[in-house]
N, C-alpha and C positions, 0 to 999 in steps of 0.2 A: 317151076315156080319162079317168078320172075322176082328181083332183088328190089327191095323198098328202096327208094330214094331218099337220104339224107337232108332233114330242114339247116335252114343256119345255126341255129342252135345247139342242135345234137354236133353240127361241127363244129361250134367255137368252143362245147366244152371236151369235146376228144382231143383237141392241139393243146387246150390249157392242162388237158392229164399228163400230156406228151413232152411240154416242157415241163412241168413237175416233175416226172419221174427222170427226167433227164438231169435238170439241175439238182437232183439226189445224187443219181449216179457221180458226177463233177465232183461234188465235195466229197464223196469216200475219197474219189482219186487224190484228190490232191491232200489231203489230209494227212500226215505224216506223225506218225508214235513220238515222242518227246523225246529228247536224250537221255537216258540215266544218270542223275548224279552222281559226280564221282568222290570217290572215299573220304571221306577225313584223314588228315594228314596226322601219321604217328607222333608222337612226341614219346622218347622215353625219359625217366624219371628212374635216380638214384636215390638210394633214402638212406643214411649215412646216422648214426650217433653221437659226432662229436660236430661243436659247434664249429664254426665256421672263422674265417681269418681274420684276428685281429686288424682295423684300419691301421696305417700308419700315414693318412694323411694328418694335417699336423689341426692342434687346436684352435680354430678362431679364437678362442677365448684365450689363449695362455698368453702372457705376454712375450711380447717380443724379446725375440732374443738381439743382444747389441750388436753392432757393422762391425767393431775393433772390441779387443780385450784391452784390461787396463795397463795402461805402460809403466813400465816400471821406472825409477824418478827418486828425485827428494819426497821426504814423507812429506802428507800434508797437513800446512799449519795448524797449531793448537785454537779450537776454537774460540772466540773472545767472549768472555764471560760478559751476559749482560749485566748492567746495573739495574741493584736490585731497588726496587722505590721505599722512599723513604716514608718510615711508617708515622704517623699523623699522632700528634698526643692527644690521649683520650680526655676530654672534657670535663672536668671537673663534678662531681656529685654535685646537686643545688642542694641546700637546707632545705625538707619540706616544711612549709608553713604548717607553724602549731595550729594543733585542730580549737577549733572556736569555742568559747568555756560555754560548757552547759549551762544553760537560765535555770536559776536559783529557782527552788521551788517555792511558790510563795501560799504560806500557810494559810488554811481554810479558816475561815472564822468557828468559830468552836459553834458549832448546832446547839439551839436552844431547846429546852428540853420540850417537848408539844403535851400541851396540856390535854389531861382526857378529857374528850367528848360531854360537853353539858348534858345531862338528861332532857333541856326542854332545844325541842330540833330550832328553833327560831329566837329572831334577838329577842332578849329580853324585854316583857312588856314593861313600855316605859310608864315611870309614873303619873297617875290622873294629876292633873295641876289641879289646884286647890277651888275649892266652889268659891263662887265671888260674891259676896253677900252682895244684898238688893239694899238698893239704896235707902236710903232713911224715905218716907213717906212724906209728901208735903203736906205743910201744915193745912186743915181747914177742909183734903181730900176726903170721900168717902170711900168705901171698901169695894162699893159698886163702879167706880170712876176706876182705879185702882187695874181691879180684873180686867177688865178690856180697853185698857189707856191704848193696848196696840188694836186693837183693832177688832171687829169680831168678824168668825171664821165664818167664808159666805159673804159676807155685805160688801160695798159698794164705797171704795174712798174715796173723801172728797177732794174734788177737782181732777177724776182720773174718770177714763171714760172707757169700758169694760169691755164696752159690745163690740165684736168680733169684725174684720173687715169684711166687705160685700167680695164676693169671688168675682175673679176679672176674666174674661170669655178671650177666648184666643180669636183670632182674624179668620180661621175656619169656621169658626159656629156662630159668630157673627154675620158671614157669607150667606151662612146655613140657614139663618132665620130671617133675614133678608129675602131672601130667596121665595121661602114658603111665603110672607107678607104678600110678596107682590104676584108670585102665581095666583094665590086665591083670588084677590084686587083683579086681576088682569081680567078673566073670564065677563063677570058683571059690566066693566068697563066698555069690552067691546062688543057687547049687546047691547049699549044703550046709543040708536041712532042719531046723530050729528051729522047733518052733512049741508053743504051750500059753497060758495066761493070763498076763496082761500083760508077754511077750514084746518088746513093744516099748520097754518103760522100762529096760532091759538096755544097757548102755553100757559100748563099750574103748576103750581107748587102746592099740594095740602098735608099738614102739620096734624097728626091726631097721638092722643094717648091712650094705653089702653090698660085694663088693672090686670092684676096677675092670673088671673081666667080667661086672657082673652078677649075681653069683651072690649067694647069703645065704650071710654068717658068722656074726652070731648073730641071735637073737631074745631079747629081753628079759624077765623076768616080768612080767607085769602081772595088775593086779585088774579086776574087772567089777562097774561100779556099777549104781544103779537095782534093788537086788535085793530083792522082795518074798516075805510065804510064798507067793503063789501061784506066783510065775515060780523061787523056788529052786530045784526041781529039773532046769532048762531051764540052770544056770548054766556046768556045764560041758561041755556041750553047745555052747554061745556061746563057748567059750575055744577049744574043739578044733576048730571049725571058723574061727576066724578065723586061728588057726595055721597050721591043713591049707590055704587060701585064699592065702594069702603063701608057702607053697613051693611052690606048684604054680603059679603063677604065675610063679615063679622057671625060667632067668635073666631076668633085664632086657637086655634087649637093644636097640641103639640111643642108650644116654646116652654123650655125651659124655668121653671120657677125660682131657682135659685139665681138666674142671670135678669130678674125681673127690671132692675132698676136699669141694665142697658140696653132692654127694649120695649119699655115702656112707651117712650118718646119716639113716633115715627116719620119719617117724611116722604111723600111720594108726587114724583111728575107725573102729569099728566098731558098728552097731545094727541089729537087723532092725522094719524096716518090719510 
């Protein structure tokens, strides 16, 4: 049986076993066991019960001791007595100032004795001053002159005039019925046709009164200004319908009766537009 021939493969992983196992073997070889530590070094140790030796290094702290002792000699001099200071005389006591004489006490006026209580709670009623007699009667009067010489209760003195004043209308309700006049006025007015050349320069003034119903009692004469030749024959025309305008608006209804007498008297322009 003849021997298989080897691909490249199967040879590049046989060489790469080959060094593996080779560089295994290398490192056991060279690999070398550690050294053993070696012992700890003995120390021995006395154990003793008596304490141990006084220092006889010397104290930082104690003082010094002196370079020389003291020499022997004359004794040394007595020391000089200070002077002693001279003591200060003490100040004389002051007199205290006498204490300030108590204020006299000054006596209460003696309390009046308080009368009791009146029984009636209020001052006392004063007395009616005396009736005034009436005069002696004049001579030749009668008994009927007499009783009403003032006046009898209800009537009317002469020369004084009783009747109450008219009430005065405030500038609002004067506006107010103003107002109504001339809206009624208005409607009539400009339904009555007027028309021609300069129609518009035509100007009334009409003045009426009315009683307290409303009603017209008169109308006034009046003239009509603005009058040219062209609108002359337009002029009365302009009259009779601002006349015809104000009774057909007639009555007024709604003014006030007590304010009669200041709107009695009315006044209204008239001009066509």
């Amino acid at each position: 049986m003849e021997a298989r021939a080897l691909n490249n493969e199967e040879i590049i992983g046989l060489m790469l076993a080959a060094m593996a196992h080779a560089g295994l073997l290398l490192a056991l070889v060279l690999a070398r066991p550690a050294a053993p530590p070696s012992p700890p070094e003995r120390i021995s140790v006395t154990l003793s019960d008596q304490t141990g030796a006084v220092s006889t290094s010397p104290n930082p702290q104690a003082d010094p001791l002196a370079d020389k002792g003291p020499e022997l000699g004359e004794p040394a001099p007595a020391p000089v007595p200070l002077p002693q200071p001279e003591a200060k005389p003490e100040p004389a006591p002051q007199p205290k100032a006498s204490a300030a004489p108590a204020p006299k006490a000054v006596p209460k006026p003696p309390q009046q004795a308080q009368k009791p209580p009146s029984k009636w709670p209020f001052a006392p009623p004063s007395k009616a001053p005396p009736a005034k007699t009436a005069p002696p009667a004049k001579a030749g009067a009668s008994s009927f002159d007499q009783a009403f010489s003032k006046g009898i209760p209800g009537g009317s003195a002469k020369g004084r005039d009783l009747t109450p004043p008219a009430a005065v209308a405030s500038a609002q309700q004067v506006s107010s019925w103003s107002s109504l006049i001339g809206s009624k006025v208005r409607g009539p007015w400009n339904g009555c046709p007027v028309s021609g050349l300069d129609v518009g320069k035509l100007r009334a003034t009409v003045r009426f009164t009315l009683d307290p119903s409303g009603r017209i009692q008169s109308i006034e004469p009046f003239e009509v200004t603005g009058v040219t030749d062209a609108n002359r024959p337009q002029v009365k025309p302009f009259k009779d319908c601002a006349v015809r305008a104000i009774r057909l608006a007639a009555p007024f209804s709604g003014l006030p009766a007590e304010f009669h007498d200041q709107w009695k008297s009315r006044r209204l322009n008239f001009r066509k537009e």
